[in-house]
N, C-alpha and C positions, 0 to 999 in steps of 0.2 A: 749526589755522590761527592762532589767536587767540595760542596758546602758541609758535608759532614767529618768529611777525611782529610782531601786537600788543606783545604786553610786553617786545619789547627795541627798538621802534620807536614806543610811544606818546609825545605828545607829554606832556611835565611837567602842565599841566593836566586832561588828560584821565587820566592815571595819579591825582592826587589827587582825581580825581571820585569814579571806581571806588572809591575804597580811605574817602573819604568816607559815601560811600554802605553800603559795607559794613558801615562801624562802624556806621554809625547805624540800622543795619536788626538788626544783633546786638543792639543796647541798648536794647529796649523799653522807655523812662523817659516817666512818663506825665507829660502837661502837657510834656512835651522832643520827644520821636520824632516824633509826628505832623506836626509842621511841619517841624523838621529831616528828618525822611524825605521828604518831599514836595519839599525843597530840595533833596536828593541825588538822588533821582530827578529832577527838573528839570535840574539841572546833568548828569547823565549824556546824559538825551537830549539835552540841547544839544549837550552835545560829540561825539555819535555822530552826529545830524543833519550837524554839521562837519564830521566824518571823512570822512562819506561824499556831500559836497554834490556831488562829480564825477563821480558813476559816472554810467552812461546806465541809467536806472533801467529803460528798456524792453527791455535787452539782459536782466534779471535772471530767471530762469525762473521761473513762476509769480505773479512779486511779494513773493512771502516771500523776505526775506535775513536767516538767522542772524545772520551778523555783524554786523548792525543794530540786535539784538534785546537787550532788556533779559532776561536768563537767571531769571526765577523759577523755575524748574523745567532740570533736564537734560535734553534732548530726548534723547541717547543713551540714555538708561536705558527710550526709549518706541518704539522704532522699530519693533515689533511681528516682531521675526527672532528676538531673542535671549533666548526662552522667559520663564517667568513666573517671576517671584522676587521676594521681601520689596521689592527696590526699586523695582517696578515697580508691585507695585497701585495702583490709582489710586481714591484716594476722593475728595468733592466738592472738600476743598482744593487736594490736589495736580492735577486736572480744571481747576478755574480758574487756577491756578496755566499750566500747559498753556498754555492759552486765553489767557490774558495775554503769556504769552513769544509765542506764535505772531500774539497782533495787533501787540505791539511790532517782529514784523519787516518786519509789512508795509511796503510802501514809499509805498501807495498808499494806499486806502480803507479803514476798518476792516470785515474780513471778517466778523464777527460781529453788527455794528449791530442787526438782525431777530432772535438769539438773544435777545441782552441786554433790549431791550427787553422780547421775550415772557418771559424770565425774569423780571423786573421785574415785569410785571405780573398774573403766574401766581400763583396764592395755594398756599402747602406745604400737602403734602397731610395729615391728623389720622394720626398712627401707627397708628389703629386701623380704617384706610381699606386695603380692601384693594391699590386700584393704585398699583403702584410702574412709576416712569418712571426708561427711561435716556436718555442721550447717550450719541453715537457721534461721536470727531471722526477723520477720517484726510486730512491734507494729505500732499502734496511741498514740499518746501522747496528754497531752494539753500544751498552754503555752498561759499565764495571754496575756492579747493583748493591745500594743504598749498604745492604748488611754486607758485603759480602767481607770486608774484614774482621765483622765479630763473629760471623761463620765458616773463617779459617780457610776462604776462599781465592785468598790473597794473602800476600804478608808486605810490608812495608819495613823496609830496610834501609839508613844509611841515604835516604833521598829515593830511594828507588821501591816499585812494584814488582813484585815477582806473583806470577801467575804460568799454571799450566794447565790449567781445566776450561774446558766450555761453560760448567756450572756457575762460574763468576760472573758470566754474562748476562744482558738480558736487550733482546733486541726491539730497537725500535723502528719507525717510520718518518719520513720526510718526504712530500709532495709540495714540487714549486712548478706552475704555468706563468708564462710570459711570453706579450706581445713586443718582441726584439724591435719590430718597426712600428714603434708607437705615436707617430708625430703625421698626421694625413691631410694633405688640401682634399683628397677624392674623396666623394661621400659613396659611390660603389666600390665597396672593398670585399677583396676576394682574401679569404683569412686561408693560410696554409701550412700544413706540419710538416717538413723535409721529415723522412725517415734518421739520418745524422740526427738533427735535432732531439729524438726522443733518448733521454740520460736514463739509463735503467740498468739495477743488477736483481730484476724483478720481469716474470714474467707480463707485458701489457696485453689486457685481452681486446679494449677499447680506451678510447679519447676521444670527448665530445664537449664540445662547447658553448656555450646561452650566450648568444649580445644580448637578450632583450626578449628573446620568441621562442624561449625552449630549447633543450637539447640536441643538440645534432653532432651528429658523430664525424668527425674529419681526419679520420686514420683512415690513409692511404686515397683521401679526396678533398676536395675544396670545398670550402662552406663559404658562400654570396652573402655579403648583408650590404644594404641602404642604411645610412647612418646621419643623423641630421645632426651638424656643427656641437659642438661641444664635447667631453670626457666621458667615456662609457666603459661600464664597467663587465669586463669578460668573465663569465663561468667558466671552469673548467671544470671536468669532471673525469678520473681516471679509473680503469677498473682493470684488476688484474686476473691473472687467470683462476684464479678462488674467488672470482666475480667480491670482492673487497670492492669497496668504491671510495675515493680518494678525491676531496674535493679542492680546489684554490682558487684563487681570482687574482686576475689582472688589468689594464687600463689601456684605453687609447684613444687619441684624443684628435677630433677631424675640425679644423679651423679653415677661414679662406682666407683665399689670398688678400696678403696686403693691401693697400692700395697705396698707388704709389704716388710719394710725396710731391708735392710742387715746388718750384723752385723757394717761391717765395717763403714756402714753409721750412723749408731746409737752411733757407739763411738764420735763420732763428736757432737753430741747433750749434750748441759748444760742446767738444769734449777734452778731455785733460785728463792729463796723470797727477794722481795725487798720492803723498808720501806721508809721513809721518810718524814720531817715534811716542812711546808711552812705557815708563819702566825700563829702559831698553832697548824696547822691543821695536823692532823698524816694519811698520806696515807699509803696503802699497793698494791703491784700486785708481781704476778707470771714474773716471767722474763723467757725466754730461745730462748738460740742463738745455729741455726743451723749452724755449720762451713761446708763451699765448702768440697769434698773430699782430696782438694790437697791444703787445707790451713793446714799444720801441728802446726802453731806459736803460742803463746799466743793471739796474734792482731788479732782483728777485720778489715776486709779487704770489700771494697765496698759495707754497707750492707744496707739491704734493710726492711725496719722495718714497723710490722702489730702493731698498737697499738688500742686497743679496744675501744670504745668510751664510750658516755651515750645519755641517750635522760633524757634531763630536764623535761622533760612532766612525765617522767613513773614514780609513785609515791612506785613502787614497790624499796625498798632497794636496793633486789640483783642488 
């Protein structure tokens, strides 16, 4: 839709939002992004608020409108038909991520309000705590449909949509599962769905989950698994009351404990701040280099360097 009508029919303003917003969500420049990202997101919803100040918001099914929606995530890549694959697991980011595009479509109230809050006020659980909690979210959404302005189902006005029919519509699905406490020294873990936790404007008939051993259903019970050190990957599978089945996947990852360092090895560790400008542009990061035991020298000898990355997509600062 977006790619048919949108971007050879946006108005000038609203094209430099977008494309504002972009950059400035790619350029994580500390003491810059934060506030300039908070200004492109502002100026976007403004001007999507604008676009769309005509429609009959009560003709829109469900209340959720795509096209309304601030895109942190693909909802394509979540619609729980088109099997399980690299793009699709859903960890805590990409979950809020989710969560985010789906309350920015709303038109009305934020549907999430009683999540957030209880998330907020939920204390994380110690990784060496056996219970792990998921979320489950599964909406319908709408989104405007492909013809629907060479079939007069819409009109585009002056930057704006005018719409007052259901027939413009056409509704979709989105299913995301995630394990919120994904980080375990315990190798018995007891996996658990709080009833808060299930996100629906869909009836759910079941929720059942694979570590490993098949199906088992954990709506309104606990499901036990043994889980031996390493990253595993969670099935989900949801089914609503037209027995539809809705499938995702999620991660969690059980390591042991530390061991903890000797003095003698701790002497060999430095850390630093480090600064530096390129173009402009003033970076900062943590430095620190772990020396061999039997490197006594000032020198850096054969090393082996973790350097932290970003994801362009994640509009979050930190």
């Amino acid at each position: 839709m977006r790619t048919m009508i949108w971007m050879t029919r946006l108005s000038k303003s609203l094209y430099e939002g977008v494309l504002l917003f972009l950059l400035a969500a790619t350029v994580p420049i500390k003491g810059y992004s934060e506030s300039n990202n908070n200004s492109s997101m502002n100026e976007l919803r403004s001007n999507l608020n604008y676009m769309f100040a005509k429609i009959n918001r009560d003709s829109v099914p469900t209340g959720l409108l795509r096209d309304y929606a601030i895109e942190y995530e693909n909802l394509d890549n979540y619609d729980g038909s088109k099997g399980l694959t690299f793009n699709n697991i859903c960890d805590v980011t990409s979950y809020a991520k989710i969560l985010n595009t789906l309350k920015s479509a709303s038109l009305f109230d934020n549907p999430f309000k009683s999540f957030e809050a209880e998330i907020k006020q939920s204390q994380s659980l110690s990784p060496d705590i056996a219970n792990v909690r998921l979320s489950v979210a599964l909406f319908k959404y709408a989104q405007i449909k492909s013809n629907a302005l060479i079939d007069h189902l819409i009109s585009y006005k002056q930057g704006k949509v005018y719409c007052s029919t259901k027939n413009a519509y056409q509704l979709r699905n989105v299913c995301a599962g995630c394990v919120l406490d994904n980080k375990k020294t315990a190798n018995n873990i007891v996996f658990s769905l709080p009833k808060s936790f299930i996100l629906t404007n869909i009836n759910i008939a079941n929720v059942e989950i694979d570590y490993g051993k098949g199906f088992e259903s954990i709506l309104n019970k606990n499901v036990r698994a043994n889980l031996n050190e390493g990253t595993h990957t969670i099935k989900i599978q949801v089914t609503d009351d037209n027995k539809n089945t809705y499938l995702t996947h999620t991660c969690i990852t059980i390591y042991n404990q530390p061991s903890i360092q000797t003095r003698s090895f701790g002497s060999n560790i430095t850390t630093y701040s480090w600064s530096g400008s390129y173009n402009g542009v003033t970076t900062y990061a943590d430095v620190t280099i772990i020396k061999s035991l039997n490197n006594i020298s000032s020198k850096i000898r054969k090393p082996f360097l973790f350097v932290e990355g970003f994801d362009p997509r994640d509009f979050d600062p930190e």
